[in-house]
C-alpha positions in Angstrom: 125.6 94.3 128.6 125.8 96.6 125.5 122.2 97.6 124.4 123.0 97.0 121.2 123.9 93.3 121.6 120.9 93.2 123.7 118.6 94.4 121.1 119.0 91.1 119.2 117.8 88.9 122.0 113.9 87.7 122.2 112.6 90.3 124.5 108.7 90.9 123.3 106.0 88.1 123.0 104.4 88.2 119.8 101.4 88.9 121.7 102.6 92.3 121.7 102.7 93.2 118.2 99.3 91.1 117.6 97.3 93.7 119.7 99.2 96.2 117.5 97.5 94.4 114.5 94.5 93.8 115.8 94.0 97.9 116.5 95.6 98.2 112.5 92.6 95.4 111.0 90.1 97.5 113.4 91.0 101.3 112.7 93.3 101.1 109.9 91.8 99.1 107.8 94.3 100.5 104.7 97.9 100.0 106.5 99.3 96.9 104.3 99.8 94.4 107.5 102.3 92.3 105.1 104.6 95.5 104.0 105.0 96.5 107.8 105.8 93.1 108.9 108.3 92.5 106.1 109.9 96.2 107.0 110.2 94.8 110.9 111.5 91.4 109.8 108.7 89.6 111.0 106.1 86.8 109.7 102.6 86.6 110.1 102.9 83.1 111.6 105.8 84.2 114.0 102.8 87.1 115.4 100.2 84.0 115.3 102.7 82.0 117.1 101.8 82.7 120.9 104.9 81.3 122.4 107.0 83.2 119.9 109.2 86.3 120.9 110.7 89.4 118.9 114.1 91.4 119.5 114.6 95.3 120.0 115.5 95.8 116.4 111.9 94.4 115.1 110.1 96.2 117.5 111.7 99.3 116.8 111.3 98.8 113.0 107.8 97.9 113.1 106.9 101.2 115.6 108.9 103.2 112.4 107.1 102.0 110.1 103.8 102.1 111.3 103.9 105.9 112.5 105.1 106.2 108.7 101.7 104.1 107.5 99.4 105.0 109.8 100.9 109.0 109.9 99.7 109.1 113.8 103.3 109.4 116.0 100.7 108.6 119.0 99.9 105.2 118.1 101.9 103.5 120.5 99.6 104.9 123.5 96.6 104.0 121.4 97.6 100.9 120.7 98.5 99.8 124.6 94.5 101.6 125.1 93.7 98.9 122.6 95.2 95.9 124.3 93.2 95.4 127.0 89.8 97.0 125.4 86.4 94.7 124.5 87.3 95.5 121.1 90.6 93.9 121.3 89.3 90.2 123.1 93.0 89.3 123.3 95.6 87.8 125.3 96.1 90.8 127.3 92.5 91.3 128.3 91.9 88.0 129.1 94.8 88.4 131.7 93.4 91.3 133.2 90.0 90.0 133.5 91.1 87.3 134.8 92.4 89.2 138.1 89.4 91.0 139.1 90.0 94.5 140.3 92.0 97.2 138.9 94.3 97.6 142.1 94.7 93.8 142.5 95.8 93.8 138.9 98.6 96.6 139.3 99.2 94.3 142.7 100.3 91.2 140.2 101.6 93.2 137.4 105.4 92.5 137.9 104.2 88.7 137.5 102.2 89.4 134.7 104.4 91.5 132.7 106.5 88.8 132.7 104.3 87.0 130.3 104.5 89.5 127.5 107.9 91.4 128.3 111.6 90.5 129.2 113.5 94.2 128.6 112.0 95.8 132.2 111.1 95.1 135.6 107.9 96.0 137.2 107.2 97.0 140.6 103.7 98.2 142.3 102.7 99.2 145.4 99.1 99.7 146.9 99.6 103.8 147.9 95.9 103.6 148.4 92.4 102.0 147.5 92.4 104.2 144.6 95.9 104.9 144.0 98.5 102.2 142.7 102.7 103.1 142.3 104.4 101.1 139.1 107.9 101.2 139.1 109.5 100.0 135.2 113.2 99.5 135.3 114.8 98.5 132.1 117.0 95.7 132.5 119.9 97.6 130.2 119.9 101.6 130.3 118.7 102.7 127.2 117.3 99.4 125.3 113.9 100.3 125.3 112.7 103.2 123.3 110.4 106.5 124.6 107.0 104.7 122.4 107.5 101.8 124.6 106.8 104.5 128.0 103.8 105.7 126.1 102.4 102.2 125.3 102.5 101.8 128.8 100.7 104.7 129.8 97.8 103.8 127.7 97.7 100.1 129.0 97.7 101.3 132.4 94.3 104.0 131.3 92.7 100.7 129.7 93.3 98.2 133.1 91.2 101.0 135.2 88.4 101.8 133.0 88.1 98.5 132.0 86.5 97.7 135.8 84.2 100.5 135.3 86.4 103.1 137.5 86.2 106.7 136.3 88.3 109.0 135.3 91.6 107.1 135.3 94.7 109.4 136.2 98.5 108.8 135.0 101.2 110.9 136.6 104.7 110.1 135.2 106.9 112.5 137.8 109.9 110.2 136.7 111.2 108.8 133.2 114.2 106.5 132.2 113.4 108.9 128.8 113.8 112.5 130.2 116.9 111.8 133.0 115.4 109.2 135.4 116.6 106.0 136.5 113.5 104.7 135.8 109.9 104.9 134.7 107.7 106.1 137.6 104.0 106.0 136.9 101.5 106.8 139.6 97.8 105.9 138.6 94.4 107.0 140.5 91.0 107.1 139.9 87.7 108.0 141.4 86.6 106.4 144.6 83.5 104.4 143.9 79.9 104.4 145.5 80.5 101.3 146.8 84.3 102.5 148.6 82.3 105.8 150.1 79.6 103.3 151.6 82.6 101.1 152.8 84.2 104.1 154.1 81.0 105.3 155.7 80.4 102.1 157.5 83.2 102.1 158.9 83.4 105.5 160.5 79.4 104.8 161.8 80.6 101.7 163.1 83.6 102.8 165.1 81.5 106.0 166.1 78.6 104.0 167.2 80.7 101.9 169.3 82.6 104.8 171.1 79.8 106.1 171.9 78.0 103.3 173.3 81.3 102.3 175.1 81.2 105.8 176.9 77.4 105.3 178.1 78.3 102.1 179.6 81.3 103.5 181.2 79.9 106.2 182.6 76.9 103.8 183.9 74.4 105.8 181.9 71.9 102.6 181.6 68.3 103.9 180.7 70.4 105.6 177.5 72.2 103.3 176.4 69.4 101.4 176.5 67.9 103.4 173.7 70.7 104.2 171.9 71.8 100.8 171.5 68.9 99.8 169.2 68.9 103.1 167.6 73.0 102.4 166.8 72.3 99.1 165.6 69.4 100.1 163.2 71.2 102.7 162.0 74.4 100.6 161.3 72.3 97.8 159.4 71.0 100.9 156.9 74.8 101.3 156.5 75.7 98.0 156.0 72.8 97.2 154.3 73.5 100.7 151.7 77.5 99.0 151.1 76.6 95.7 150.2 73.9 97.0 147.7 76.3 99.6 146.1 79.1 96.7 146.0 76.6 93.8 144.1 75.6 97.0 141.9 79.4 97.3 141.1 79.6 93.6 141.0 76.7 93.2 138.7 78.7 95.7 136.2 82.0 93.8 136.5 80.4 90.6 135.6 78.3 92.4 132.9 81.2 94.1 131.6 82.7 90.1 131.7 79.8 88.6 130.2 80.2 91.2 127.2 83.3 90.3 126.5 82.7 86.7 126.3 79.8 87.5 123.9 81.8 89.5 122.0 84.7 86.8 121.8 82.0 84.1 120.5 81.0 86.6 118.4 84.4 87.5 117.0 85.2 83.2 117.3 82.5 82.9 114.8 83.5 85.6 112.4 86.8 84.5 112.8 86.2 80.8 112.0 83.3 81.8 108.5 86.6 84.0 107.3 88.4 81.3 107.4 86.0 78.8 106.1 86.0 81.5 103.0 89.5 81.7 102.8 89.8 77.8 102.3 86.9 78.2 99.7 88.6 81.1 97.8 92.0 78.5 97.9 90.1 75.5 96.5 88.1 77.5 93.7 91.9 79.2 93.0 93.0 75.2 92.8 89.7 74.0 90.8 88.9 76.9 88.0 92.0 78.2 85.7 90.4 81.5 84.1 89.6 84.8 85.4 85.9 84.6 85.0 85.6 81.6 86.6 87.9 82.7 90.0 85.9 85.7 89.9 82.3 83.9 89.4 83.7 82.1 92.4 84.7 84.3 94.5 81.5 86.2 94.6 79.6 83.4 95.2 81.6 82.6 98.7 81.1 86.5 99.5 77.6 86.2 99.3 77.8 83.2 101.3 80.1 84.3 104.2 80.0 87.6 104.1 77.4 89.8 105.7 76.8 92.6 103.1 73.2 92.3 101.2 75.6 93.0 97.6 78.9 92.9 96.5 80.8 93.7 93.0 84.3 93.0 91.1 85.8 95.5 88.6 88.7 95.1 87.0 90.7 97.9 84.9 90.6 97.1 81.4 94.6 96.5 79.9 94.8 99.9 79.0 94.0 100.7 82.4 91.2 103.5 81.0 87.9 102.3 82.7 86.8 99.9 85.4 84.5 96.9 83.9 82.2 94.5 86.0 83.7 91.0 86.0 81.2 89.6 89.0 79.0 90.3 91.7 75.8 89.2 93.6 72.7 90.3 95.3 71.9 93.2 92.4 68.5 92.6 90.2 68.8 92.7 86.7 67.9 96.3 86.0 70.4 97.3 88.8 72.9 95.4 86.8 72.0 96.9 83.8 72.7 100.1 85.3 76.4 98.9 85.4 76.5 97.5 82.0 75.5 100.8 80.6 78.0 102.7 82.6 81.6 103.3 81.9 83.8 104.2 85.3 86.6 106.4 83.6 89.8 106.0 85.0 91.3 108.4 82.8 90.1 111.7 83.6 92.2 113.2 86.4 89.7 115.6 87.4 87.3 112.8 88.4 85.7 112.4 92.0 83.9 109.6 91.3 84.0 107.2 94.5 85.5 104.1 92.0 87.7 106.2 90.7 89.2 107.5 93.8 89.6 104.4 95.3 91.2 102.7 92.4 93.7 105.5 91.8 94.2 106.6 95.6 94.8 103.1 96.9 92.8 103.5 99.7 89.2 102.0 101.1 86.5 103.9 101.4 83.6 103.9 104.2 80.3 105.6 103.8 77.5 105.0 106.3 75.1 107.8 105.2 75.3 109.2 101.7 74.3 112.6 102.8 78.2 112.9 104.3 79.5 113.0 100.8 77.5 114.3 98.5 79.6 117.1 97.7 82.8 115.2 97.4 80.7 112.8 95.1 80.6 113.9 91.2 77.1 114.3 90.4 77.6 110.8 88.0 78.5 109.2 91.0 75.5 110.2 93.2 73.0 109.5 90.9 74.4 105.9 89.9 73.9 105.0 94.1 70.8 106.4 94.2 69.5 104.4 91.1 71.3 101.4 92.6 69.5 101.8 95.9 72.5 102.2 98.0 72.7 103.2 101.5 75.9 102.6 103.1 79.0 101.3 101.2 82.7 100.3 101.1 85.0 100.2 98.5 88.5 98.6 98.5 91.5 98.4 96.4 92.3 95.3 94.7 96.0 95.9 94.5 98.4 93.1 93.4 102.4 93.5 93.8 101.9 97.5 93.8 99.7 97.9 90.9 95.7 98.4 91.4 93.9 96.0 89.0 90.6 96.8 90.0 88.0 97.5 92.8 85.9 95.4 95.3 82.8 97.2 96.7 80.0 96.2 98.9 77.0 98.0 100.4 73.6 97.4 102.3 70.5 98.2 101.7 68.2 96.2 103.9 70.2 95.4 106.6 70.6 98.3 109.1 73.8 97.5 111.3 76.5 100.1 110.6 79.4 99.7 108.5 82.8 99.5 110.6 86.0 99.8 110.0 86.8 96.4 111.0 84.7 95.5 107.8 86.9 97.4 106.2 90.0 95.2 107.4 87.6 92.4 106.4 87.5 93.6 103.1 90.8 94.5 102.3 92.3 90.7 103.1 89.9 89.4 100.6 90.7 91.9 98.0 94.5 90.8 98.6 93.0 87.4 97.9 91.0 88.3 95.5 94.3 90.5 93.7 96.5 86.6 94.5 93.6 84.7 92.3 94.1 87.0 89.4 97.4 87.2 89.3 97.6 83.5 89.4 94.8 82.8 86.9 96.5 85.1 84.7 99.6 83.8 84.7 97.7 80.2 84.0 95.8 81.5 81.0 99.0 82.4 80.0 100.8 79.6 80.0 97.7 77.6 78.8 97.9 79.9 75.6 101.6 79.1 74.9 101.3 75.4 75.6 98.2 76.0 73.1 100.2 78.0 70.8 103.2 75.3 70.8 100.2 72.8 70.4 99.4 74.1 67.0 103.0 74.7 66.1 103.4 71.2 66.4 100.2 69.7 64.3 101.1 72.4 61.6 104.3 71.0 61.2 103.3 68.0 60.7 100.0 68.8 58.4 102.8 71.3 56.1 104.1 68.3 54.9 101.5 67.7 52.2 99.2 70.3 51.0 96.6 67.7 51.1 96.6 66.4 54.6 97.0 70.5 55.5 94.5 71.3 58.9 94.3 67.4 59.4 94.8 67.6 63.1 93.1 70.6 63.2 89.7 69.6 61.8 90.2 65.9 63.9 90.7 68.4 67.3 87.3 70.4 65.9 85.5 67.0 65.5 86.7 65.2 68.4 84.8 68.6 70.6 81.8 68.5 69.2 81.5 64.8 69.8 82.5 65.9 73.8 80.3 68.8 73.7 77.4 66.6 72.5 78.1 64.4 75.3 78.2 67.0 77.8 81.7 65.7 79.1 83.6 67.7 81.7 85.4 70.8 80.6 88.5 69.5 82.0 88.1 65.9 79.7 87.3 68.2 76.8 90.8 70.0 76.7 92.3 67.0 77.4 90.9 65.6 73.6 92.0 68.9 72.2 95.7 67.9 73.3 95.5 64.6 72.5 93.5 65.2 68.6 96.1 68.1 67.8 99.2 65.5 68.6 97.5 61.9 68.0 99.3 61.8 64.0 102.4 63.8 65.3 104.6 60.6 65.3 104.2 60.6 61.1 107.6 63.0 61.4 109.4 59.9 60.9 107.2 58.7 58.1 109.3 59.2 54.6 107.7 61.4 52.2 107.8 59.2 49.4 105.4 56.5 51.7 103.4 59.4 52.9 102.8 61.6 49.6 102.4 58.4 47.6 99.5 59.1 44.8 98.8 55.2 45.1 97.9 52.6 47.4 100.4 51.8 49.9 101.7 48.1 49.6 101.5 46.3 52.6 104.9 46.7 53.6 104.5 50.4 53.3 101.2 50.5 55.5 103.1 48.8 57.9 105.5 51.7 58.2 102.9 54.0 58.5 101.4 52.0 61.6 104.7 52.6 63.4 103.8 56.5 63.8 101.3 55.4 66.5 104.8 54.2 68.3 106.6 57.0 67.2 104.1 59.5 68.5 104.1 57.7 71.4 107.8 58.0 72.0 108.0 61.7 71.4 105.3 62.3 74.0 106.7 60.0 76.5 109.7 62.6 77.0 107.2 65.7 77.4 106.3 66.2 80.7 102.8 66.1 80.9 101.3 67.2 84.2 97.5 67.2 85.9 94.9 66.7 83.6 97.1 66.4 80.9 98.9 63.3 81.8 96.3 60.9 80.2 97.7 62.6 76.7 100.1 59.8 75.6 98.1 57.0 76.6 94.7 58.4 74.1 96.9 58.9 71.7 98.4 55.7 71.6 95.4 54.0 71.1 93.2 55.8 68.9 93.7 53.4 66.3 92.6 50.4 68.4 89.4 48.7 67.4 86.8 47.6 69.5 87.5 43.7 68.0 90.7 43.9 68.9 91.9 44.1 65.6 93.4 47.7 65.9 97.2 48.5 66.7 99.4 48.4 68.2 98.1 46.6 70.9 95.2 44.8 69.4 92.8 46.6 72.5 89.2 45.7 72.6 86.2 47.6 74.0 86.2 48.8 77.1 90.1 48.6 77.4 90.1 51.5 75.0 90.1 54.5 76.4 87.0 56.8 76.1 89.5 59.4 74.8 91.1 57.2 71.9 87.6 56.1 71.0 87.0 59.6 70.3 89.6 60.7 68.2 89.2 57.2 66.4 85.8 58.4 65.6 86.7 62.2 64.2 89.9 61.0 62.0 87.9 58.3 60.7 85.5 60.6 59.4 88.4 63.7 58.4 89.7 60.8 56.9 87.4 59.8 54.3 85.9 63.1 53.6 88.9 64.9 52.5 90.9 64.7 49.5 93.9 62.2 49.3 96.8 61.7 46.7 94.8 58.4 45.6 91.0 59.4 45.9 88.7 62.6 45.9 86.9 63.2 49.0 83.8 61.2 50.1 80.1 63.3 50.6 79.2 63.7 54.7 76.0 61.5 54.0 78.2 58.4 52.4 80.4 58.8 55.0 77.8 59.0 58.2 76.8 55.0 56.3 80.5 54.1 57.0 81.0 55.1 60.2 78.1 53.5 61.1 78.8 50.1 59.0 82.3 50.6 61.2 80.4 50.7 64.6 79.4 47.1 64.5 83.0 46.0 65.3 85.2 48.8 65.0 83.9 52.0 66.0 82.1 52.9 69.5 78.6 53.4 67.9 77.6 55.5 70.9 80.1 58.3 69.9 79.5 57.7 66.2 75.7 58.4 66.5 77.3 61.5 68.8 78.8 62.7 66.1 76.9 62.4 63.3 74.0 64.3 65.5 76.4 67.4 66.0 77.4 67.3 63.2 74.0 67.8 60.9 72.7 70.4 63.4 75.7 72.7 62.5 75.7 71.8 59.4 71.6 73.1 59.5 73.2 76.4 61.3 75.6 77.2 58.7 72.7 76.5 56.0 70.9 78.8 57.7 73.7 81.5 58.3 74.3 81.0 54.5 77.6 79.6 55.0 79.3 76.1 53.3 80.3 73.8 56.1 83.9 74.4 54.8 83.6 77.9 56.1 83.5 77.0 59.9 85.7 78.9 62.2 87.6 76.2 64.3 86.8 76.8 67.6 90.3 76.7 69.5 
């Protein structure tokens, strides 16, 4: 078969390229693990995906590319070191534990190789108790590639230390790479105590028994009746010296087991909080729209799941010239004020400041002792992490869709245990997240300020209509707030009544001019046109597509002139059947109403109207919300006094 047809059949499990990750999150903490995997072809839930298999062509893309990342062209032998190492606690390593003994391991390894690779054959032979043969014959002459020999090598190295043999040995005399049919590899390693005592026995055993054999051959009695004894004792001390040296061997094995099973608990449960914080970050991505809030959140879940005694978020301003704190945790106040006070250029090339150099270098950085940098540190930069009390640190790149935003950074100061780089492949998922939240809460402010901005659009076009009725909607939205605010509604309720107030008169397009801009009374046929904007508004907003929180919008609006009675319209709704919403806004353009100049009467003072509203809240009005209101609405009207402004001059707050 051609190789290169070959090459895009499933040959590698996808175990494979996860102990490839796994030594990238550990040691190379700032390779982007979704870049390589989109160079190779491959998706994170294909590697996660244990029964799923890759072709040549991915393989040999995702070796490229991470030599290119990584810049180390010997990766591929570190990485098969990695595979079956304590730090890796994968797939592979629980194989090889699982078979007790480094020779008896090379003994299975054509069956085992099986499990993880389809391009080669393996063969082993036992050449001696130390000494194991491997035979690799590709299955198509040149399919496999020369990193795919070296991987090998350092798999085979792992396997025999991994059993607590020394000094592991790896001939290669013959490779399918340099003119060989195939890949030859002999390992060895150092006899153990426990094989010399073996060895030992044996010899004193056959030795003993030869020589007692020849007394009682040649009818020697009285000596052998000594020496018998004497050859006994001695071979118990033997016996006795092999058996200790192999449960001392033993003892190590199952320690060396025992360790790993701690250290897979270990890794279980960091495994399963990171993911518990990953669902967290999701839901507070899903429950809070602005930046602030994502970030509040965010550092709220580090401190909780994360074992660093502080963490902080800066993000670049828009000009991109300094970094400014958004968020954090575990700092006291005068530590934060040591932040607040500070400005972290990003605009100086010539800086060295640690912030700086992450943010513009896109890439973490580890410090365990600050006395290893202090002179790459600007003297700025040492003397804000010795004020801050910091000890060890990391910093990390927030970078979203190729641009840095900002910079996450965490550090110790009680807590003793070394920083790692695994923490730094910790960190630098979150920041992804943490660069994913922003984006997306960003692009939500966004389109919250252009459905605002349309909002406004809309009421204005309405309100220009007549001078008089001009900021109608605008001052009913204002009114209809402060009423929430007083309640202490939900924030979410709340910009649902700002919708609703801005568009509740919007159906009046359809009103005529002459009806609306009358400077007289309206007859009764003529208020019975106006009514019909409560089903004109409700028309209009019918065909918008209201999502969320905002899909309540068209039924408030349709009933904010209902009365509690039932004598409102258009349905004639009584009490509770009002929505909460509608009584609202019934409540704030009542009161607009009457206190601002129409075409057939002069405004009415606050004071007369507050009597109204409340002669109107025994059958019409919710008297609950009008008491609401008027309460708000004489404490700002005591601020202003006191600010020395007229209660015309409030700044609507939109």
């Amino acid at each position: 078969m051609d190789p290169a047809d070959l090459s895009q059949s499933q040959l590698y499990n996808s175990r494979i390229i996860d102990s490839y990750l796994r030594l990238i999150r550990f040691r190379y903490g700032y390779v982007n693990v979704g870049e390589l995997l989109e160079y190779a072809g491959m998706k994170e839930y294909e590697v996660a995906d244990q029964g799923h298999w890759f072709n040549q062509e991915q393989v040999d893309r995702f070796y490229e590319k991470l030599v290119q990342m990584t810049g180390n062209p010997g990766i591929a032998r570190e990485a098969g070191r990695y595979a079956a190492s304590p730090d890796a606690l994968g797939a592979m390593r629980k194989y090889v534990l699982g078979l007790v003994g480094a020779a008896h391991t090379f003994e299975l390894i054509d069956k085992t190789a099986a499990n993880f690779a389809r391009s080669s054959h393996y063969k082993s032979r036992r050449i001696a108790a130390n000494r194991v043969e491997v035979v690799v014959s590709p299955v198509v002459e040149g399919l496999e590639k020369p990193f795919q020999c070296e991987n090998r090598i350092g798999f085979f190295e792992t396997i025999v230390l991994m059993f607590n043999y020394k000094n592991p040995v790896i001939r290669h005399p013959e490779c399918a790479f340099k003119g060989g049919r195939v890949c030859r590899y002999i390992i060895s390693w150092e006899r153990t105590l426990a094989d010399v005592f073996k060895k030992v026995r044996n010899i004193v055993a056959l030795l003993l028994a030869l020589c007692n054999l020849g007394l009682l051959l040649t009818g020697q009695v009285a000596l052998l009746k000594n020496s018998l004894p004497l050859s006994l004792l001695l071979l118990l001390v033997v016996v006795i010296a092999a058996a200790e040296s192999e449960k001392r061997e033993l003892v190590a094995s199952l320690n060396n087991t025992r360790d790993s099973s701690e250290n897979l608990l270990e890794q279980i449960n960091i495994n399963y909080s990171n993911a518990l914080m990953t669902n967290e970050v999701g839901q507070a991505l899903s429950m809070y729209m602005t930046t602030g809030e994502v970030l509040a959140s965010v550092a709220r879940i580090m401190e909780n799941r994360l074992n660093y005694d502080r963490g902080v978020i800066l993000l670049a301003n828009a000009e991109k010239t300094r970094l400014e704190i958004h968020a954090g945790y575990g700092y006291s106040s005068d530590q934060l004020l040591v932040f607040d006070n500070l400005s972290f250029s990003l605009d100086n090339p010539e800086s060295t400041g640690i912030f700086f150099s992450c943010f513009r270098e896109r890439r973490p950085l580890l410090v365990n002792d600050l006395k290893d940098v202090e002179g790459s540190l600007s003297p700025r930069s040492l003397n804000i992490v010795r004020q801050i009390g910091t000890r060890s640190f990391i910093c990390c790149p927030i970078v979203c869709e190729g641009d840095t935003i900002g910079v996450l950074a965490v550090d110790n100061v009680n807590t003793k245990k070394p920083l790692v780089q695994s923490d730094i492949s910790l960190l630098m998922g979150i920041s992804s997240v943490i660069a994913i939240s922003i984006r997306n809460s960003e692009l939500i402010e966004a389109r919250l300020r252009q459905f605002h901005s349309v909002l406004h659009v809309l009421a204005a076009s309405i309100d220009a209509r007549d001078s008089l009725t001009a900021g109608h909607s605008e001052k009913v939205t204002e009114y209809a707030l402060d009423i929430c605010r007083e309640l202490e509604l939900p924030s979410d309720f709340c910009e649902v009544i700002r919708v609703a107030a801005l568009l509740h008169d919007y159906g009046k397009i359809g009103v005529p001019d002459t009806i609306l801009k009358k400077p007289d009374r309206l007859t009764d046929e003529e208020y019975e046109i106006v009514k019909t904007h409560v089903n004109k508004t409700t028309e209009i907003l019918s065909q918008v597509s209201f999502e969320g929180i905002y899909r309540e919008v068209p039924d408030i609006v349709a009933a904010h002139h209902e009365k509690l009675d039932g004598s409102g319209y258009p349905l004639g709704l009584k009490g509770e059947a009002i929505p909460l919403g509608s009584r609202i806004i019934s409540v704030a353009d009542y009161f607009e109403a009457i206190t601002s100049k129409r075409h057939y009467r002069d405004p009415m003072p606050a004071q007369e109207a507050f009597d109204i509203l409340r002669k109107e809240s025994v059958n019409h009005l919710d008297r609950r919300l009008v008491e609401a209101f008027i309460s708000t609405y004489e404490k700002n009207a005591s601020r202003e006094a006191g600010e020395g402004r007229l209660p015309e001059e409030r700044d609507l707050g939109h």
